[in-house]
C-alpha positions as CSV (number, residue, x, y, z in Angstrom):
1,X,91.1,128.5,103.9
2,X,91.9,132.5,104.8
3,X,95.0,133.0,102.9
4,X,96.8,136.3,103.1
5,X,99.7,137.4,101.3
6,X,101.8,140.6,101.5
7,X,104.5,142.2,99.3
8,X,106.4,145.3,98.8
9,X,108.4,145.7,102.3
10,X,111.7,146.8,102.4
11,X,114.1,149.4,103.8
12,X,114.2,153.0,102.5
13,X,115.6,156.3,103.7
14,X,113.6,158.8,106.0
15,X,111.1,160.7,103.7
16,X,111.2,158.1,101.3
17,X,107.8,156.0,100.1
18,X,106.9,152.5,100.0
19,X,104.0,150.6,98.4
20,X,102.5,147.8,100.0
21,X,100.4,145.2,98.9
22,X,98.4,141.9,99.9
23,X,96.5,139.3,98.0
24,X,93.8,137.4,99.5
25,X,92.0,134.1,99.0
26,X,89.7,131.9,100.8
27,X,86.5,134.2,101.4
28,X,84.2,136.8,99.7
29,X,86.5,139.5,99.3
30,X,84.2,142.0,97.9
31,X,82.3,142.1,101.6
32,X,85.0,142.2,103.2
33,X,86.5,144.9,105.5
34,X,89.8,144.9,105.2
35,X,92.5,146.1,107.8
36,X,96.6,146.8,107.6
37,X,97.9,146.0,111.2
38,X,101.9,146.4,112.2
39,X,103.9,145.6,115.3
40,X,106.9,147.8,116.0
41,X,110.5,146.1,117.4
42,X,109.1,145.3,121.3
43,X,105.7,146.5,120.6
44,X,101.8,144.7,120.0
45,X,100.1,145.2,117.1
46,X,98.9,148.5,116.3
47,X,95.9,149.0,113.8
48,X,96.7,151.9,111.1
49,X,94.2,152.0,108.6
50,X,90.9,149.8,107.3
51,X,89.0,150.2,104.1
52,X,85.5,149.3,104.6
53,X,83.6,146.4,102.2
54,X,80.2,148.8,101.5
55,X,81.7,151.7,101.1
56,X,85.0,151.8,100.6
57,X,85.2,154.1,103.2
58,X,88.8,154.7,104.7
59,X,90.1,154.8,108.1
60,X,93.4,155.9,110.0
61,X,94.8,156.3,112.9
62,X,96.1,159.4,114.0
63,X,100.1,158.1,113.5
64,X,99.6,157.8,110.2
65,X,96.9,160.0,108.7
66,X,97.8,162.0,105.6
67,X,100.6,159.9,105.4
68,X,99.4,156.8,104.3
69,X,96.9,155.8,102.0
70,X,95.2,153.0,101.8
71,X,93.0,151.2,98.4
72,X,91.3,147.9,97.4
73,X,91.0,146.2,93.9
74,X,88.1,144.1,94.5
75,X,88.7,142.1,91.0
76,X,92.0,141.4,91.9
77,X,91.0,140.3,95.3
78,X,93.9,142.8,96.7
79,X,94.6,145.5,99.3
80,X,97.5,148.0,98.9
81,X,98.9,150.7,101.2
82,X,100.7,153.5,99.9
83,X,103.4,154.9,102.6
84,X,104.6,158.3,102.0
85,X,106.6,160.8,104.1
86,X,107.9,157.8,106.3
87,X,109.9,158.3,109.9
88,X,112.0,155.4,111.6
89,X,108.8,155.0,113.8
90,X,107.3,153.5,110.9
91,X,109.9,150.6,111.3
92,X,107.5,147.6,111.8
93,X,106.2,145.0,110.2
94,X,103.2,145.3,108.5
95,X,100.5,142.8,107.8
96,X,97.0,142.6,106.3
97,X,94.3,141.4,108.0
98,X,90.7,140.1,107.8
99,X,88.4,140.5,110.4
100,X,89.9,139.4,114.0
101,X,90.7,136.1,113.1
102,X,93.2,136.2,109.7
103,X,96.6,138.0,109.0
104,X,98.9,137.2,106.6
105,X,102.7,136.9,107.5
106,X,104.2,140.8,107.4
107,X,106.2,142.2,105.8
108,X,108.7,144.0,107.3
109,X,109.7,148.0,106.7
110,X,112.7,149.8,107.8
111,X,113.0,153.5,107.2
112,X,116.6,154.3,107.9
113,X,117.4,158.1,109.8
């Protein structure tokens, strides 16, 4: 089955960085299209970036672009994000995600003002 796993949450200062990560199992990673979702305190979930499976081609929304950066190890079967420059609107929790269907559990970030 669709396993995903993230790692790396935590809580660190305004302006401060944080390196997520997420192993996956259970499908053909290497054609996959892989997506990092989060869901602020009150909020839905909110898409912020995807790395596509041909290409490797990245995409981010607006909130986060040039902040974030997001990367794929393909042997690994792994999908990191790299947060930089991060404001308490960042505060959510962040998950991985495969297609419509799979996310993992979240981890959660708290940037602190």
């Amino acid at each position: 089955q669709v396993q995903l796993v993230e790692s790396g949450g935590g809580l660190v200062a305004t302006g401060g960085s944080l390196n997520l990560s997420c192993v996956a199992s259970g499908f053909t990673f290497s054609r996959a299209t892989l997506k990092w979702v989060r869901q602020r305190p009150g909020k839905g979930i909110e898409w912020i970036s995807s790395i596509r499976a041909e290409d490797w081609v990245k995409l981010y929304a607006d909130s986060v672009k040039g902040r974030f950066f997001i990367s794929r190890e393909n042997a690994k079967n792994m999908v990191h994000l790299q947060m930089t420059n991060l404001t308490p609107e960042d505060t959510a929790i962040y998950y991985c995600a495969y297609s419509t269907e799979y996310r993992g559990r979240g981890t959660q970030v708290t940037v602190s003002s």
